[in-house]
C-alpha positions as CSV (number, residue, x, y, z in Angstrom):
1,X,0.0,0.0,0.0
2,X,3.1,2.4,0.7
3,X,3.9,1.9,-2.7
4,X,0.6,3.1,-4.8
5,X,0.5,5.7,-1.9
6,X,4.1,6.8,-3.4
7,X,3.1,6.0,-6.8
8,X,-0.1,8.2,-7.0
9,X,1.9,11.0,-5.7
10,X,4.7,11.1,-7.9
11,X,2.1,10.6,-10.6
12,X,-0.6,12.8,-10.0
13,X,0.1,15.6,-12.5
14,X,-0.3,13.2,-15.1
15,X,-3.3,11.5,-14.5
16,X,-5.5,14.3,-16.1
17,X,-3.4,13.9,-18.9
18,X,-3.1,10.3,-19.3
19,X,-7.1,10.4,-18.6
20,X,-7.9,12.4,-21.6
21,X,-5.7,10.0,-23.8
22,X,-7.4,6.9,-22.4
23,X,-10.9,8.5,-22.9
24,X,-9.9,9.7,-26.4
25,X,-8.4,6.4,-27.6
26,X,-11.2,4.8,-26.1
27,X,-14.4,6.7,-27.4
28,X,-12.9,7.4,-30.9
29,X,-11.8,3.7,-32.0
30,X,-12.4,5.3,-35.8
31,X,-9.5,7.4,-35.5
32,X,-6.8,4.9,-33.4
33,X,-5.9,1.4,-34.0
34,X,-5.9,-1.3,-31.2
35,X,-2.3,-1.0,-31.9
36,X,-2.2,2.8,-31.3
37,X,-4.1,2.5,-27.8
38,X,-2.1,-0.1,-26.7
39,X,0.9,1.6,-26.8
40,X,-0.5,4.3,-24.8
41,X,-1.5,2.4,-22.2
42,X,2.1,0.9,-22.4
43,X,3.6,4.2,-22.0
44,X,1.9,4.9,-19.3
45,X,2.1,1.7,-17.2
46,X,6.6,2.3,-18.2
47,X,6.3,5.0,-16.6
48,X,4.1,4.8,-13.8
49,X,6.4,1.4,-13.2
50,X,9.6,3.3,-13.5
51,X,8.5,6.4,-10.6
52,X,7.3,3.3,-8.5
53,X,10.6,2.5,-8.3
54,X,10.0,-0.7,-10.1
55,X,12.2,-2.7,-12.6
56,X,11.2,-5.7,-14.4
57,X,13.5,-8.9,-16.1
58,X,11.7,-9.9,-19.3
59,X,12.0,-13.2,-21.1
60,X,10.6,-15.2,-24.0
61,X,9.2,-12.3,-25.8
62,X,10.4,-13.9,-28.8
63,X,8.5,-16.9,-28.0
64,X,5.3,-14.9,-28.7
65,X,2.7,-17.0,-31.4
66,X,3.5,-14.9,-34.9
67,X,-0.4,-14.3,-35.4
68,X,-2.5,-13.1,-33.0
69,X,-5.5,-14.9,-30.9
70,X,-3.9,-16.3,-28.2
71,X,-4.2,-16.2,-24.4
72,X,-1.9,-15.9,-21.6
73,X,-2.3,-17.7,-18.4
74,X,-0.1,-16.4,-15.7
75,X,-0.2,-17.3,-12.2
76,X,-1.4,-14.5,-9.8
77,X,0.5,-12.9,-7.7
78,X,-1.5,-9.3,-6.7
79,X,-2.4,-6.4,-8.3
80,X,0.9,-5.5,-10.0
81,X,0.5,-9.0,-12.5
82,X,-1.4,-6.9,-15.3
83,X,1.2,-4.1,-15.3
84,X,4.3,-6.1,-15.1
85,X,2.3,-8.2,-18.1
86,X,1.4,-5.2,-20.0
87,X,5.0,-3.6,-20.0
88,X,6.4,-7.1,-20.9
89,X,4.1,-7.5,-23.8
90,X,4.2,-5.7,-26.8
91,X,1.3,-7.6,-28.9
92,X,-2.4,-6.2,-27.7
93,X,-4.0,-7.7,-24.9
94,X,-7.6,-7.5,-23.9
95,X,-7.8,-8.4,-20.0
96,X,-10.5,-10.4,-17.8
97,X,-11.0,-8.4,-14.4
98,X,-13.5,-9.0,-11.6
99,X,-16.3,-7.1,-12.0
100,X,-15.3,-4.8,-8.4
101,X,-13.2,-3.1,-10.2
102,X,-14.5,-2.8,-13.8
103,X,-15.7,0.6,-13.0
104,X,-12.5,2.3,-10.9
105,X,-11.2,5.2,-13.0
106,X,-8.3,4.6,-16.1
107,X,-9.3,0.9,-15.5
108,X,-12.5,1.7,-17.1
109,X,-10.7,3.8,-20.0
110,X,-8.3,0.8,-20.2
111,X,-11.0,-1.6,-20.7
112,X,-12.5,0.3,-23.1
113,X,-9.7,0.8,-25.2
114,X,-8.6,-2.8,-25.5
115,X,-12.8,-4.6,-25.0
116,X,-11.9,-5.8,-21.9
117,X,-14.2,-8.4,-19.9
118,X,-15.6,-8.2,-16.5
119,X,-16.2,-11.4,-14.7
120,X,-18.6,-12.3,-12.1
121,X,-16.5,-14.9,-10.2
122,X,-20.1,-16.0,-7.5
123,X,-21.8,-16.7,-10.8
124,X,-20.8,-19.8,-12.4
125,X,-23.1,-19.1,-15.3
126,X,-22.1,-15.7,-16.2
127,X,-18.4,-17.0,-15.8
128,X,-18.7,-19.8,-18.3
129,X,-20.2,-17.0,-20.8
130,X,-17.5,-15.0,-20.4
131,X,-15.3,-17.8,-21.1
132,X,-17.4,-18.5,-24.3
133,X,-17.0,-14.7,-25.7
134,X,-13.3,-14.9,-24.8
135,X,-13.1,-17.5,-27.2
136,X,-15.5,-16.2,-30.1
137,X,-12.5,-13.4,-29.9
138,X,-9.9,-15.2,-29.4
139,X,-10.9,-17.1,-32.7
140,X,-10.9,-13.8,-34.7
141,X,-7.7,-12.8,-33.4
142,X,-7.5,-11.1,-30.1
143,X,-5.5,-12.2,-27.8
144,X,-6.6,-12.2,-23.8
145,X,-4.6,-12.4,-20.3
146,X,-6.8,-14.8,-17.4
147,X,-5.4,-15.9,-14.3
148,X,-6.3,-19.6,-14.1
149,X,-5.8,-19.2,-10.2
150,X,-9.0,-17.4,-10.2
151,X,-7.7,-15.3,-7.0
152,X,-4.4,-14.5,-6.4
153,X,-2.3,-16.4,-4.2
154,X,-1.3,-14.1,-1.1
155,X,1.7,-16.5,-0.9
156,X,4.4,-15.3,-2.3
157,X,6.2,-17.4,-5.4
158,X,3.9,-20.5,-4.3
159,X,1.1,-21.7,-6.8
160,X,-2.3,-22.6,-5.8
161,X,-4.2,-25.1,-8.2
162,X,-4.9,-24.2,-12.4
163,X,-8.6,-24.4,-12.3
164,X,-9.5,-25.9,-15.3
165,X,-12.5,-24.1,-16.2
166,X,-10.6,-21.1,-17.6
167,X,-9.0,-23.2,-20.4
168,X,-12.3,-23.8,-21.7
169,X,-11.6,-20.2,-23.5
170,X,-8.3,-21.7,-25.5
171,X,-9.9,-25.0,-26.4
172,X,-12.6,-24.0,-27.3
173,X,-11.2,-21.4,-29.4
174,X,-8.4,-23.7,-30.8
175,X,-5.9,-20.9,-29.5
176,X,-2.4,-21.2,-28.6
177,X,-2.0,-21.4,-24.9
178,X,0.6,-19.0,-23.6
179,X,2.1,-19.8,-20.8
180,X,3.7,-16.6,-18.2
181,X,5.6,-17.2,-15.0
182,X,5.2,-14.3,-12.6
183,X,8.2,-13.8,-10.0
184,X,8.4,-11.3,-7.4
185,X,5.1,-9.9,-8.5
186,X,3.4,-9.4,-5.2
187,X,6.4,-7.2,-3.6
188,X,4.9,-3.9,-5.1
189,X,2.3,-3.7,-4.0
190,X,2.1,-6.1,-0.8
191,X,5.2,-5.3,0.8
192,X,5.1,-2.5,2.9
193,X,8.2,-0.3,1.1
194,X,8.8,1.9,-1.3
195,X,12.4,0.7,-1.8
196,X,13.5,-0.9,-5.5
197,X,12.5,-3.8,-6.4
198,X,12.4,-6.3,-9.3
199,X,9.9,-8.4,-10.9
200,X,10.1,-11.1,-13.3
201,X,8.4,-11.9,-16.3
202,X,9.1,-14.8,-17.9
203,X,7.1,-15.6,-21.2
204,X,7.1,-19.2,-21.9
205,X,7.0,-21.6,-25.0
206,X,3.5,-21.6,-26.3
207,X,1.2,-24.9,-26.5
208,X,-0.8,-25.2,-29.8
209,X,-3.7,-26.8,-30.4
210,X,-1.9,-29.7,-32.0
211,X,0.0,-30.4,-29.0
212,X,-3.5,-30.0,-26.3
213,X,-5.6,-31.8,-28.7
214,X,-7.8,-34.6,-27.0
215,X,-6.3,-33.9,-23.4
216,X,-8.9,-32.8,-20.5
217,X,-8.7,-29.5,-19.4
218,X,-7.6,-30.3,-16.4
219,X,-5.1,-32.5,-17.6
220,X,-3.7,-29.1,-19.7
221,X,-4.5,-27.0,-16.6
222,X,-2.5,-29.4,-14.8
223,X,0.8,-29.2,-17.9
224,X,0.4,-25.3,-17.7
225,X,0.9,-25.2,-13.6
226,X,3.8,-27.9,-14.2
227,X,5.6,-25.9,-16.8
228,X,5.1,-22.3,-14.6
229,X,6.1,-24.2,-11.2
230,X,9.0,-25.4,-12.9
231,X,10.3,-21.7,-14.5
232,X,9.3,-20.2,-11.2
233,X,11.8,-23.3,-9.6
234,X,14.7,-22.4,-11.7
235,X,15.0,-18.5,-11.5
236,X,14.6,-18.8,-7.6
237,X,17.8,-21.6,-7.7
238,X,19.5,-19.4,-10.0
239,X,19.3,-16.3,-7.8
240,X,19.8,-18.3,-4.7
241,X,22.8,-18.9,-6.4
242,X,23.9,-15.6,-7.4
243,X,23.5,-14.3,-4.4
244,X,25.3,-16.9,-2.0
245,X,28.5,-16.7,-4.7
């Protein structure tokens, strides 16, 4: 909490600013391209990131699917998993937020800008037809970000079960499944400090359709936990490592 405390104040002159740009981007879609808005919002979440006194290590960009219509599944961390995922990725991503905070102010603009989705997480129904627009997009090339946590962990680098529901949305879609490992994400804004810190995002291989074909969703919520337990596994080693030598 320090942190957006600090964050708001050294940002505050900017919000009108950054406001106006959101609203504009989001109300006149005729005259900016997903593309365009995007990279606003990227700009803003750099720099808003960089006054927070908060520097990210960013992997497997590269690893990114060449067309768009895929979806990330990273675990969850806290608040600060969209904006380290955002400034990591430089392909359009429409996001899937509880419905609470649909409505807060530049998340609203945000959402509008890239057609976000707002999920009702009590209703099982409403859920599942989320899930099913997600993939109607999805199959004409947007690309989404949805924690398959469902909540977000509130323990540190530790995992809590892939539910399998949310890969409904890829399979049902025929979508590349992309992978993210989140490290460190929850210092931001959980830890009560302002000092520097780091956050890692690591972008994993993808898994096409060819290679999830005829498993269970659980069984491929159950391969995308493995392969995310296992990255978040060997960065901790390696700077366990690094910092012991």
């Amino acid at each position: 909490m320090n942190r957006i405390i600090w964050m708001v104040i050294m940002d505050i002159l900017m919000v009108p600013y950054w406001y106006i740009g959101l609203v504009r981007r989001g109300r006149y879609k005729e005259k900016y391209t997903l593309q365009q808005g995007y990279d606003f919002i990227r700009s803003i979440v750099r720099t808003v990131n960089r006054r927070g006194r908060i520097s990210l290590t960013i992997t497997g960009v590269e690893k990114l699917p060449e067309k768009d219509g895929f979806i990330m599944f990273p675990n969850h961390q806290g608040m600060f998993d969209v904006l380290a995922i955002i400034e990591a990725c430089p392909r359009p991503l429409s996001i899937v937020v509880k419905k609470e905070v649909k409505d807060w102010i530049l998340v609203k603009q945000v959402m509008q800008i890239v057609d976000g989705l707002a999920m009702d997480r009590s209703d099982i129904r409403a859920s599942m037809q989320i899930i099913g627009e997600m993939s109607e997009r999805a199959k004409n090339g947007q690309n989404f970000i949805i924690f398959p946590e469902g909540t977000r962990s509130r323990d540190g680098n530790n995992l809590q079960e892939f539910k399998a529901g949310s890969f409904k949305s890829a399979v049902n879609a025929g979508c590349p499944i992309v992978p993210v490992a989140l490290i460190d994400s929850f210092k931001p804004f959980d830890l009560p400090s302002i000092r520097p810190v780091q956050v890692q995002v690591h972008i994993l291989d993808p898994i096409y359709p060819e290679q999830y074909v005829g498993l269970k969703t659980r069984d491929i919520a159950h391969l995308v936990q493995q392969k995310i337990q296992k990255e978040i596994e060997k960065n901790l080693a390696k700077n366990n490592s690094e910092v012991k030598s």
